[in-house]
N, C-alpha and C positions, 0 to 999 in steps of 0.2 A: 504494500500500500504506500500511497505518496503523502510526503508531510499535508497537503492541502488536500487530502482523500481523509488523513485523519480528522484532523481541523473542524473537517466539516463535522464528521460522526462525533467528536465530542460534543458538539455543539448543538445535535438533532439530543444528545443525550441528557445534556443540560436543559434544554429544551421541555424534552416533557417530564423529565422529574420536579423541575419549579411548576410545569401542570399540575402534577402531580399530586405535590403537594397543597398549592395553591386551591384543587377541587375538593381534595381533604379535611382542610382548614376551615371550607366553607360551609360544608354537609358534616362534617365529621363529629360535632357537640348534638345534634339536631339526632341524627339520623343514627349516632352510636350510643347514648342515652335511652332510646328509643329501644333499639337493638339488646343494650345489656336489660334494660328492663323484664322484655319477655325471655328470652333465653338464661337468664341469670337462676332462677332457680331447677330449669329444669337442668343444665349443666352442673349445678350444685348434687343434682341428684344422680346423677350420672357418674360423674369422679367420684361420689359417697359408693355408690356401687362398685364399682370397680374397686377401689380402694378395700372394702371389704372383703370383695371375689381374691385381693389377692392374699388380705391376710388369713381368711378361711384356708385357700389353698399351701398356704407356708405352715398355720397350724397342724393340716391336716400330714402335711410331711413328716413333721415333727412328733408328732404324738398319733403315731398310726392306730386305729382299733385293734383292740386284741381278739381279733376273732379266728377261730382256727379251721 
């Protein structure tokens, strides 16, 4: 690639990350409040699951039943 082949792609790069951002900035209090709102407890509920699934499964390693 040529210095002025770079130049440019830095520049298309720079470009739309300050979109980027800039679309972010503008939606992003609005629309992600919104967002943690409803998803906030079902994701609570989900990681509580998991989280248990795995310490069920490390207990159950550990302390196998005695059955013969």
């Amino acid at each position: 690639m040529t210095g002025q082949h770079t130049r440019v792609r830095r520049s298309q790069a720079l470009a739309v990350a300050i979109a980027a951002i800039a679309l972010s900035g503008v939606t992003g209090c609005v629309t992600g409040r919104e967002f943690r709102e409803a998803a906030g407890p079902a994701f609570q509920t989900g990681v509580t699951a998991i989280v248990n699934g795995l310490l069920d499964g490390f207990f159950a390693v550990i302390e196998p039943d005695t059955n013969t």
